[in-house]
C-alpha positions as CSV (number, residue, x, y, z in Angstrom):
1,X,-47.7,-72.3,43.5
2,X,-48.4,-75.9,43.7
3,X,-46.0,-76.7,41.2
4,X,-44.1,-75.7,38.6
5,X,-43.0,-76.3,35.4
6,X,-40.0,-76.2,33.5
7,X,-37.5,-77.1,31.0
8,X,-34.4,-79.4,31.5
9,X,-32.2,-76.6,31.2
10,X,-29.4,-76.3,33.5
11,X,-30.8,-73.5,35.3
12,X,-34.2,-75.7,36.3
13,X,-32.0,-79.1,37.3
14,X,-30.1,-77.0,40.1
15,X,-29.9,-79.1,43.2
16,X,-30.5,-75.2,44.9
17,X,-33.7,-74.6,42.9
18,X,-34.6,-78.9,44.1
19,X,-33.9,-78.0,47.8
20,X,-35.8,-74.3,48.0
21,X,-38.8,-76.1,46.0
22,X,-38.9,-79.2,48.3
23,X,-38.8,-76.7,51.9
24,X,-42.1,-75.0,49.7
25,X,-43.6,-78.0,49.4
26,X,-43.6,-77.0,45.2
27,X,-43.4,-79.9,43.1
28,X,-40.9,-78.8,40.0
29,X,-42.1,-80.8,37.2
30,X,-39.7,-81.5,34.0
31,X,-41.1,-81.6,30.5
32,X,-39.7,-84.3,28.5
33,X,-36.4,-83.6,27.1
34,X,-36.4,-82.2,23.1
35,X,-40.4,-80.8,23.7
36,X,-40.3,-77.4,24.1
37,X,-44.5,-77.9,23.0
38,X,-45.0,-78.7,26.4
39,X,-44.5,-75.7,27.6
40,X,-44.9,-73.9,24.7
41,X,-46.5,-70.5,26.6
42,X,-43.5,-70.2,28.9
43,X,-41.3,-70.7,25.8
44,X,-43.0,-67.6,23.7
45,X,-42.9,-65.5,26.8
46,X,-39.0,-66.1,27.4
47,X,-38.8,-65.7,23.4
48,X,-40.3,-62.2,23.8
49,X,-38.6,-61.1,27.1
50,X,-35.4,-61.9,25.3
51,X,-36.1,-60.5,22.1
52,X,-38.0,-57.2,23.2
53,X,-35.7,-56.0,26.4
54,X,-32.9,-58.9,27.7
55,X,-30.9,-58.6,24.5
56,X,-31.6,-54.9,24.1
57,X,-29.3,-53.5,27.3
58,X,-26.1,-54.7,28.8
59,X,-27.9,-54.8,32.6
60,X,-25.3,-54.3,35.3
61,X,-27.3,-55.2,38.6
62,X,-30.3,-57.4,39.6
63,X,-32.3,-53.6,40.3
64,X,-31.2,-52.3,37.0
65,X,-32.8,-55.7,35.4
66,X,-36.1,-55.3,37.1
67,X,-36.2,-51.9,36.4
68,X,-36.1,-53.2,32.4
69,X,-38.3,-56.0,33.1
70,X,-41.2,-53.7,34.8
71,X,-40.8,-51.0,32.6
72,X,-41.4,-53.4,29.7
73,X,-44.4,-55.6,31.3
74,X,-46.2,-51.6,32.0
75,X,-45.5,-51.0,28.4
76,X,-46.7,-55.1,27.1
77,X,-50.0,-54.2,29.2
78,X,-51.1,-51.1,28.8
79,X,-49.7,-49.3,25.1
80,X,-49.3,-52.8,22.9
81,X,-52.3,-54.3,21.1
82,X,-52.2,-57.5,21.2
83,X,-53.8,-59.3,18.2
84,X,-54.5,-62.3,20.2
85,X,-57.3,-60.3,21.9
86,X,-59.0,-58.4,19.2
87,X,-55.9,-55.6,18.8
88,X,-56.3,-54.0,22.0
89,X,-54.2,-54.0,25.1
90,X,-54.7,-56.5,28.2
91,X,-55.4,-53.9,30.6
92,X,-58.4,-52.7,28.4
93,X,-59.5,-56.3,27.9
94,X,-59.5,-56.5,31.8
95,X,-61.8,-53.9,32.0
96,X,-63.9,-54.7,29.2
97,X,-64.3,-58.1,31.3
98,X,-65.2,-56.4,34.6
Protein backbone atom coordinates (compact mmCIF):
# COMPACT_ATOMS: atom_id res chain seq x y z
CA UNK A 1 0.00 0.00 0.00
CA UNK A 2 0.72 3.57 -0.31
CA UNK A 3 -0.25 4.30 3.07
CA UNK A 4 -2.03 3.28 5.85
CA UNK A 5 -4.21 4.18 8.30
CA UNK A 6 -4.65 3.71 11.79
CA UNK A 7 -5.56 4.53 15.24
CA UNK A 8 -3.31 6.00 18.04
CA UNK A 9 -3.23 2.86 19.83
CA UNK A 10 -0.13 1.61 21.14
CA UNK A 11 0.21 -1.07 18.77
CA UNK A 12 0.14 1.57 15.55
CA UNK A 13 2.78 4.19 17.48
CA UNK A 14 5.54 1.33 17.65
CA UNK A 15 8.78 2.84 16.61
CA UNK A 16 9.06 -1.10 14.86
CA UNK A 17 5.90 -0.63 12.89
CA UNK A 18 7.61 3.50 12.10
CA UNK A 19 10.91 1.93 10.86
CA UNK A 20 9.34 -1.29 8.66
CA UNK A 21 6.83 1.39 7.12
CA UNK A 22 9.54 4.06 6.41
CA UNK A 23 12.15 1.05 4.52
CA UNK A 24 8.42 0.48 2.40
CA UNK A 25 8.16 3.75 1.59
CA UNK A 26 4.27 3.46 3.46
CA UNK A 27 3.22 6.50 4.88
CA UNK A 28 1.29 5.44 8.34
CA UNK A 29 -1.19 8.05 8.78
CA UNK A 30 -2.78 8.66 12.48
CA UNK A 31 -6.50 9.65 12.84
CA UNK A 32 -6.94 12.27 15.35
CA UNK A 33 -7.01 11.13 18.79
CA UNK A 34 -10.76 10.41 20.44
CA UNK A 35 -12.25 9.82 16.47
CA UNK A 36 -12.68 6.49 15.95
CA UNK A 37 -15.32 8.04 12.81
CA UNK A 38 -12.37 8.39 10.92
CA UNK A 39 -11.76 5.19 10.47
CA UNK A 40 -14.92 3.98 11.24
CA UNK A 41 -14.77 0.77 8.59
CA UNK A 42 -11.54 -0.51 10.08
CA UNK A 43 -13.23 -0.02 13.56
CA UNK A 44 -16.53 -2.33 12.66
CA UNK A 45 -14.27 -4.85 11.09
CA UNK A 46 -11.99 -5.26 14.28
CA UNK A 47 -15.46 -5.07 16.24
CA UNK A 48 -16.55 -8.12 14.33
CA UNK A 49 -13.22 -10.08 14.16
CA UNK A 50 -13.29 -9.66 17.88
CA UNK A 51 -16.73 -10.39 18.55
CA UNK A 52 -17.37 -13.38 15.99
CA UNK A 53 -13.85 -15.46 16.40
CA UNK A 54 -10.87 -13.54 18.65
CA UNK A 55 -12.93 -13.75 21.84
CA UNK A 56 -14.41 -17.05 20.94
CA UNK A 57 -11.02 -19.45 21.36
CA UNK A 58 -8.05 -19.23 23.69
CA UNK A 59 -5.41 -19.30 20.34
CA UNK A 60 -2.12 -20.75 21.35
CA UNK A 61 0.14 -20.00 18.19
CA UNK A 62 0.28 -17.38 15.31
CA UNK A 63 -0.81 -20.73 12.83
CA UNK A 64 -3.53 -21.68 15.07
CA UNK A 65 -4.87 -17.84 14.82
CA UNK A 66 -4.78 -17.81 11.13
CA UNK A 67 -6.26 -20.92 10.96
CA UNK A 68 -9.48 -19.12 13.04
CA UNK A 69 -9.09 -16.01 11.07
CA UNK A 70 -9.38 -17.92 7.52
CA UNK A 71 -11.76 -20.20 8.52
CA UNK A 72 -14.01 -17.30 9.55
CA UNK A 73 -13.33 -14.85 6.44
CA UNK A 74 -14.42 -18.35 4.06
CA UNK A 75 -17.44 -18.59 6.28
CA UNK A 76 -18.10 -14.10 6.27
CA UNK A 77 -17.83 -14.60 2.34
CA UNK A 78 -19.40 -17.32 1.17
CA UNK A 79 -22.44 -18.81 3.86
CA UNK A 80 -23.39 -15.09 5.62
CA UNK A 81 -25.89 -12.77 3.97
CA UNK A 82 -25.02 -9.74 4.42
CA UNK A 83 -27.86 -7.18 4.54
CA UNK A 84 -25.72 -4.38 3.43
CA UNK A 85 -25.81 -6.05 -0.03
CA UNK A 86 -29.36 -7.10 -0.60
CA UNK A 87 -29.03 -10.35 2.04
CA UNK A 88 -26.83 -12.34 0.03
CA UNK A 89 -23.26 -13.28 0.44
CA UNK A 90 -20.11 -11.26 -1.09
CA UNK A 91 -18.96 -13.94 -3.11
CA UNK A 92 -22.43 -14.16 -4.95
CA UNK A 93 -22.43 -10.38 -5.18
CA UNK A 94 -19.00 -10.75 -7.01
CA UNK A 95 -20.43 -12.85 -9.44
CA UNK A 96 -23.54 -11.16 -9.94
CA UNK A 97 -21.09 -8.12 -10.75
CA UNK A 98 -18.99 -10.12 -13.27
Amino acid sequence: PVSIRVDNGPEYISGKLLAWAEKLKISVRHIQPGKPQQNAYVERYNRTVRHEWLDQHIIESIEEAQHHATKWLWTYNNERPNMGIGGITPAQKLKLAA
